[in-house]
C-alpha positions as CSV (number, residue, x, y, z in Angstrom):
1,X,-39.4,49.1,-25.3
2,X,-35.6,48.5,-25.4
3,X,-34.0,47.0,-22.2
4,X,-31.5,49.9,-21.7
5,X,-29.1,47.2,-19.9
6,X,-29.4,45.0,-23.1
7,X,-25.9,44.8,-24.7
8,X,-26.3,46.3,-27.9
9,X,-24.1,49.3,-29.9
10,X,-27.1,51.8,-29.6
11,X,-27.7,51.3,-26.0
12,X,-23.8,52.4,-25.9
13,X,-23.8,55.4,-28.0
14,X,-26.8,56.7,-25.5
15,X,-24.7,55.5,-22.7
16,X,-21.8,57.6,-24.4
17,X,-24.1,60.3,-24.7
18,X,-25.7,60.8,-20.6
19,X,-29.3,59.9,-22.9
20,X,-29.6,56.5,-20.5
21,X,-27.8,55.5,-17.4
22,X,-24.8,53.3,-17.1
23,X,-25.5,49.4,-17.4
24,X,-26.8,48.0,-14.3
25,X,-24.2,45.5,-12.5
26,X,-25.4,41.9,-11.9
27,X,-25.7,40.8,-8.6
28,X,-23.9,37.9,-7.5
29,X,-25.7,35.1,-6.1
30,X,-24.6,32.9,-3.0
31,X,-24.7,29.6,-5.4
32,X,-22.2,31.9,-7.8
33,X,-19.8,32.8,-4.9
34,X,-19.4,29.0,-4.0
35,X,-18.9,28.0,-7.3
36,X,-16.4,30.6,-7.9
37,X,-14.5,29.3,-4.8
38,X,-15.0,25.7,-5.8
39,X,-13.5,26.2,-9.5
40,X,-10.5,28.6,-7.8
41,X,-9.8,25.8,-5.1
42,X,-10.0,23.5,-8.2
43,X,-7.4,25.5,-10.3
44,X,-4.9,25.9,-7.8
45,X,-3.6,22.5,-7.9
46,X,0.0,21.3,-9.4
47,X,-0.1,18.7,-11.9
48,X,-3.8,17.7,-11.3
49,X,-3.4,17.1,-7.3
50,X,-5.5,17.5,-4.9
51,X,-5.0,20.8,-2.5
52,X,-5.0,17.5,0.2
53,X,-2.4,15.7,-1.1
54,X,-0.2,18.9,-1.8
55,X,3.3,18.6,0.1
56,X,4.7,21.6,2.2
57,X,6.6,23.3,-0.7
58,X,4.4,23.2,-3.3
59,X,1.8,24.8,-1.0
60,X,4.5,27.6,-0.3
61,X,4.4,28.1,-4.4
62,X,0.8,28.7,-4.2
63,X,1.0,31.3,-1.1
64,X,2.0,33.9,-3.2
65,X,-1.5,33.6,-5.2
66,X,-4.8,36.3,-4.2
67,X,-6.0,33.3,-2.2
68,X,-3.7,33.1,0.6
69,X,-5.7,33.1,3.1
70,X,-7.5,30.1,1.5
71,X,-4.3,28.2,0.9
72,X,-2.9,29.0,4.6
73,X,-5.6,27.3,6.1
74,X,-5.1,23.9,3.6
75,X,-1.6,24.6,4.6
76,X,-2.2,24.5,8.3
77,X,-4.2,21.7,8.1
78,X,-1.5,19.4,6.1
79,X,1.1,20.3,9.1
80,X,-1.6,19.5,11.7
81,X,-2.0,16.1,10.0
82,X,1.6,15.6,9.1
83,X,2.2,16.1,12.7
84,X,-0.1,13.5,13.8
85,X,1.6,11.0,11.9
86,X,4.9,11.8,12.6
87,X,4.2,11.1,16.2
88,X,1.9,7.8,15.4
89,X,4.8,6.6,12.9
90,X,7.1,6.3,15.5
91,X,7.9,2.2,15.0
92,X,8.9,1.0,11.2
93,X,11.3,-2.1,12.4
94,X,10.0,-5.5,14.1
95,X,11.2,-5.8,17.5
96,X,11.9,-8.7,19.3
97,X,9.7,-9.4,22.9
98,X,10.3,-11.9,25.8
99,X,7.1,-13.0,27.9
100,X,8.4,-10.2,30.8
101,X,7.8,-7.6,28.3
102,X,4.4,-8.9,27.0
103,X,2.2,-6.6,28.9
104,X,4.3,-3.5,28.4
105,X,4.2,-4.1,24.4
106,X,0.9,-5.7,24.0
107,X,-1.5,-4.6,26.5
108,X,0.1,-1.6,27.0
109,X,0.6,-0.7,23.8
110,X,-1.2,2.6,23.9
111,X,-4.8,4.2,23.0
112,X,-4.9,3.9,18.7
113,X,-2.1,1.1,18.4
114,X,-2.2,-2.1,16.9
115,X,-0.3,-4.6,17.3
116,X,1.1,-7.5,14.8
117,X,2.7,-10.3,17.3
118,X,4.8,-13.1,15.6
119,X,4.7,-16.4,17.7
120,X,7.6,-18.3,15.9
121,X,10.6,-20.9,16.2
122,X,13.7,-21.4,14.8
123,X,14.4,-23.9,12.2
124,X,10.7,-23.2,10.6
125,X,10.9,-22.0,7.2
126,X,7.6,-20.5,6.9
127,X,8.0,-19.3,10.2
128,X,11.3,-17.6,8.7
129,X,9.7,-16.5,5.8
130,X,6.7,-14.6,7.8
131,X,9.4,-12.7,9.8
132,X,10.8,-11.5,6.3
133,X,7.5,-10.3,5.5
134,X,6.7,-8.7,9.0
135,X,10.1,-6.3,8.1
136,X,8.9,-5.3,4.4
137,X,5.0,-4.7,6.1
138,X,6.7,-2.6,9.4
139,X,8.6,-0.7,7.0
140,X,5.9,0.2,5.0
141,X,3.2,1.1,7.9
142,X,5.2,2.5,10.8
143,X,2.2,3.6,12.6
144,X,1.3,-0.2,13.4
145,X,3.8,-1.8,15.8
146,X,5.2,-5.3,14.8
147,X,6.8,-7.6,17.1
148,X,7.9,-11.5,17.5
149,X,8.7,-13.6,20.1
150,X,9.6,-17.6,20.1
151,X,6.9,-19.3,21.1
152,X,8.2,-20.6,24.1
153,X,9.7,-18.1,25.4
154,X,6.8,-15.9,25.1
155,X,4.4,-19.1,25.8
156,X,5.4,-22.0,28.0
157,X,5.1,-25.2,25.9
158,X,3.8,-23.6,23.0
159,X,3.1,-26.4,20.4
160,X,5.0,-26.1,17.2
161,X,2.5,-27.7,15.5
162,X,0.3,-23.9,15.7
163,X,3.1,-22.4,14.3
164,X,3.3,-20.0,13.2
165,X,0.9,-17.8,14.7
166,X,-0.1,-13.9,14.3
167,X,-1.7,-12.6,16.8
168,X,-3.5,-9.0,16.3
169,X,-4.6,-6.7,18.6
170,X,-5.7,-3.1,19.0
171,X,-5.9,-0.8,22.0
172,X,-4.5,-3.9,24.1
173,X,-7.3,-6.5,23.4
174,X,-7.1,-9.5,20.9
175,X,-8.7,-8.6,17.8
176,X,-7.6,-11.7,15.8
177,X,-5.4,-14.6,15.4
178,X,-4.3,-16.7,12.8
179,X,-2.9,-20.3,13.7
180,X,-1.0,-22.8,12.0
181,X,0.7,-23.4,8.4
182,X,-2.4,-23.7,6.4
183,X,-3.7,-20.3,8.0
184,X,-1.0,-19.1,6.5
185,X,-1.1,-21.3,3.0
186,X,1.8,-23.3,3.4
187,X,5.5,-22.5,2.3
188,X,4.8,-20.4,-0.7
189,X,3.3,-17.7,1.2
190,X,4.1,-14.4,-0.9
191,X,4.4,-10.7,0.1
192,X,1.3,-9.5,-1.3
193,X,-0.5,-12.5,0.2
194,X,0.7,-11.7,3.5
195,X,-0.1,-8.3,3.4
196,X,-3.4,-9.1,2.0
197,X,-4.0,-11.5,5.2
198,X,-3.1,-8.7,7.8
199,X,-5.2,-6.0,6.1
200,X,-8.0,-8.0,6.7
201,X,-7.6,-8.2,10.3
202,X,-7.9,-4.2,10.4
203,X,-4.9,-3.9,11.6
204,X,-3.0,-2.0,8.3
205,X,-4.8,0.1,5.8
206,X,-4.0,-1.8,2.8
207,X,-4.8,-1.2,-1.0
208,X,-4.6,-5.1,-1.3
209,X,-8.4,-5.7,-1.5
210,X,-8.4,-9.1,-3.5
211,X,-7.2,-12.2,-2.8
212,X,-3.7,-11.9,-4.8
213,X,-3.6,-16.1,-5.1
214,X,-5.5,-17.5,-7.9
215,X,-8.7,-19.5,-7.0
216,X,-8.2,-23.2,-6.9
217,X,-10.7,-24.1,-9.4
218,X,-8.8,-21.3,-12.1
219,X,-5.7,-22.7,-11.3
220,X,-7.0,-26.3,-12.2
221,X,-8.8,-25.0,-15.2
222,X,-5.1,-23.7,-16.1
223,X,-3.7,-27.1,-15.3
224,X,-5.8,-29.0,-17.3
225,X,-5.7,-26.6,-20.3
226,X,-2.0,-26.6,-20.0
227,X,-1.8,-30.5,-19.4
228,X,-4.4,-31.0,-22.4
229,X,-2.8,-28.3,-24.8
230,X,-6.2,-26.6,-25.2
């Protein structure tokens, strides 16, 4: 016997006719419903981006969509976290400390906050050249709090010979600490290097996840090829 809710022209005509009854309506499964949300959540993104990563105005665009409601609540949830770090990226510069305001700005710093402290002296290039880095790095994570201080001022009889030294901490306690010029890989210390060194102390979410200096042993390979004319 003929399935009358087969899709065929005959089962139409008797459709047409009152002979069978109108076709049956699927039933929508839960699995369905979810994937239909998924693929609509997928669609209504600009260029490719993620609903996530969507700024203020081009979630406004999307408003005016049949998925409003759906949208509002990404909407409310990118002010919610845009809020939160507005009001954590409230440094951005490196300030300057004195050993009277150590325990305000250190161990005081506040629940969530680390903290990047600069020991340095004037007259130290690589000192100087660290302090250039800590304003690029403030600059670009304003939720982490950088701060120097000469070493003796901060620390009676600080020797030079541990500068510099970066101090980390988080929440008020010492986390890490790196001492001296070969901590720090002498003079030709570069940006990326820098930044590379702090992210892994926790204290900045970097994307600098390798080592940006060569090895030692590929840079003497290099050497000796260059050396050799291989």
């Amino acid at each position: 016997m003929q399935d009358p809710n087969e899709d065929t022209e005959w089962n139409d005509a008797l459709r047409a006719k009152g002979i069978i009854p109108p076709k049956k309506e699927k039933e929508i499964t839960e699995d369905q419903i979810v994937s239909m949300l998924e693929q609509t959540i997928e669609e209504k993104t600009t260029s490719g981006k993620e609903l996530s990563k969507l700024d203020l105005d081009e979630l406004d665009e999307l408003e005016d969509s049949e998925d409003e409601a759906v949208l509002l609540e990404y909407r409310q949830k990118r002010i919610a976290e845009m809020k939160a770090l507005s009001e954590r990226a409230k440094f951005g510069t490196v300030g300057e400390i004195s050993a009277q305001d150590y325990v305000q700005e250190v161990n005081k710093a506040g629940e969530g906050i680390w903290v990047v402290l600069h020991l340095y002296r004037q007259g130290i290039p690589l000192c100087a050249l660290i302090n250039e880095h800590m304003k690029q790095l403030a600059a670009k994570f304003p939720t982490v709090k950088f701060i120097k201080s000469i070493s003796t001022t901060c620390i009676p009889n600080y020797p030079d010979k541990n500068l510099p030294t970066i101090f980390v901490y988080f929440e008020g306690a010492l986390k890490t600490q790196i001492v001296g010029p070969l901590e720090f890989r002498g003079p030709n210390l570069t940006q990326d290097e820098f930044e590379f060194l702090i992210g892994k102390t926790g204290a900045i979410e970097t994307t600098i996840k390798e080592d940006p200096r060569p090895a030692i042993k590929d840079k003497m390979f290099a050497d000796l090829a260059s050396t050799n004319d291989w």
